[in-house]
C-alpha positions in Angstrom: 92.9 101.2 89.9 96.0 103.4 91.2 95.2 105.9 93.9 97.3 108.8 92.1 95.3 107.8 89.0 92.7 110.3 87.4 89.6 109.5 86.6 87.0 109.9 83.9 83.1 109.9 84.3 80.2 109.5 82.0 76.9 110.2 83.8 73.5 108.1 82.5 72.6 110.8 80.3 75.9 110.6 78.9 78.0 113.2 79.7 81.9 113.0 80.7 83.6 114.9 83.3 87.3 114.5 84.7 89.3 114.1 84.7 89.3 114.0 88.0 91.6 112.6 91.6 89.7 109.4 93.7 89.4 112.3 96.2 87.2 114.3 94.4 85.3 111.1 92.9 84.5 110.4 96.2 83.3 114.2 96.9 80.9 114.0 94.1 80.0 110.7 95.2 79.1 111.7 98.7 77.1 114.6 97.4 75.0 112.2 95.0 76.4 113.9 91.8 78.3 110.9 90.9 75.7 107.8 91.2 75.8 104.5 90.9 74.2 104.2 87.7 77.5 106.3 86.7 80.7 105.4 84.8 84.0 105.3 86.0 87.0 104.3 84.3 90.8 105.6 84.8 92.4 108.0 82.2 94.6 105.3 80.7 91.8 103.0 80.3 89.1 102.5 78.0 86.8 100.3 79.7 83.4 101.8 81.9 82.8 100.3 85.3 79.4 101.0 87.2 80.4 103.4 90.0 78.9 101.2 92.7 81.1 98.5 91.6 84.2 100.7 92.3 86.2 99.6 95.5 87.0 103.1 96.6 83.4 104.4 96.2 81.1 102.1 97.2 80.5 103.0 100.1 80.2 106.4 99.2 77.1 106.3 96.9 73.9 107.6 98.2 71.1 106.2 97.5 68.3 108.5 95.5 65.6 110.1 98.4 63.4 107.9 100.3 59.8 108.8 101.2 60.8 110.6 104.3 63.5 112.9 102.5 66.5 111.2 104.0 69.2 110.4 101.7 71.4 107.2 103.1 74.3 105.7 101.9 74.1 102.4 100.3 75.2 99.6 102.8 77.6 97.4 101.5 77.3 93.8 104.1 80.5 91.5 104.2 80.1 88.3 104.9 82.6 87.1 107.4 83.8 83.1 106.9 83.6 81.6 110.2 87.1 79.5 111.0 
């Protein structure tokens, strides 16, 4: 996905919004609007991708509230080959 793309999303319950920059996708993603259980695709496109399955905004989903009312981003864990 280009970075000067736009963007189109289609929440669980089935709404679409965009179009819309990676910038602001990742505004909306930061502020849990977008989740991961959201749809992303680029304007040209007609495929859906997960939102947490996005490159650019992975590491930008939050995770729904846990039990102490903290919201944390979802940690995204590398692994590293050893040469």
């Amino acid at each position: 996905m280009s970075s000067n793309m736009n963007y189109l999303v289609r929440s669980p319950d089935g709404k679409e919004y965009g179009p819309a920059d990676r910038g602001t996708l990742v505004q909306w993603a930061q502020s849990g609007r977008l989740t991961g259980d959201s749809e992303v695709r680029n304007s040209l496109m007609k495929s859906w991708q997960k939102a947490n399955e996005v490159d650019f905004l992975k590491l930008h989903i939050v995770r729904p509230t846990d039990e102490s009312g903290v919201r944390q981003k979802v940690a995204y864990k590398v692994a590293k080959q050893e040469n």
